[in-house]
C-alpha positions, 0 to 999 in steps of 0.5 A, a space after each residue: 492488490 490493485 494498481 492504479 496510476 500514482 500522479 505524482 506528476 501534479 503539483 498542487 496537492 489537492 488535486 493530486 489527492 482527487 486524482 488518486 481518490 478517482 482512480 481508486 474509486 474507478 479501481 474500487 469500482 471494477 473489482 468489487 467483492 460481489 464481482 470477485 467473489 468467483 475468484 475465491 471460489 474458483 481458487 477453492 476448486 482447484 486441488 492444493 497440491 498442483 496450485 502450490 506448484 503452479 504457484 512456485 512456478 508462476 512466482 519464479 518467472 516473475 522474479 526474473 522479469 523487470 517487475 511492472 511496478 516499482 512501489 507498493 502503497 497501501 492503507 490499512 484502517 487500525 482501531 480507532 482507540 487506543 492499544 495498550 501492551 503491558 499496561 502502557 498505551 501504545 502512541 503510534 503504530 508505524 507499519 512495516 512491510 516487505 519489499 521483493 524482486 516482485 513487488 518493486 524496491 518500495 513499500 509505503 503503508 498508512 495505518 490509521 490508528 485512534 485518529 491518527 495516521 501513521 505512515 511506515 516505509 520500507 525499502 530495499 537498499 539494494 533497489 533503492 540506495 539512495 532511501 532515507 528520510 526525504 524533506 520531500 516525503 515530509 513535505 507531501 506529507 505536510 501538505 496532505 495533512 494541512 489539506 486534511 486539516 482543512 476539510 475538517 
């Protein structure tokens, strides 16, 4: 996971779209697997035991601050043909998520599937009592599709 700033504060779609493609690629960039890969080896040397507890621990502290974000965004690559479950194919594959005291009342997640993208929210009433289908969402959507529709 990474945080990046979210310019929700531009208007024009494509370049709201560059900005995020921009401080991804920075983000991308900062933390690349070669570079990470002490991360994963250092988690590998420490015992089981003591890691559980400080993990428990860590996750209790954080869940009675004001959590540092507020949404989750992801995307996730799926195949690029088609699924099928007993025998009938699968049209769309909607993702959902979680949401926690942690990680902010909203989670937004596109999946891409057979050349498509389908996009699933999650929320958290208690968090987000307003949540529901927005014409904004569908709006942004829209212009993010006819934008991509556009590039070719």
């Amino acid at each position: 996971m990474v945080m990046a700033p979210l310019p929700t504060h531009i208007t024009d779609p494509g370049e709201r779209l560059a900005q995020v493609s921009a401080a991804m690629s920075r983000v991308k960039e900062r933390f690349d697997p070669a570079s990470a890969r002490w991360l994963g080896e250092l988690a590998a040397s420490r015992p089981a035991a003591p890691t559980g507890l400080a993990d428990r621990a860590a996750f209790a502290l954080l869940g009675q601050a004001p959590p540092a974000i507020n949404i989750i965004v992801s995307s996730i690559p799926g195949p690029q043909f088609p699924l099928y479950l007993a025998g009938a194919r699968v049209p769309a594959h909607y993702p959902v998520s979680v949401v926690t005291d942690i990680s902010g009342g909203l989670n937004i997640t596109a999946f891409s599937y057979d050349g498509r993208v389908d996009v699933g929210l999650t929320a958290c009433r208690a968090i987000v009592p307003t949540y529901g289908p927005s014409p904004a969402l569908r709006e942004v959507l829209g212009e993010l599709t006819a934008l991509a529709d556009a590039r070719g």
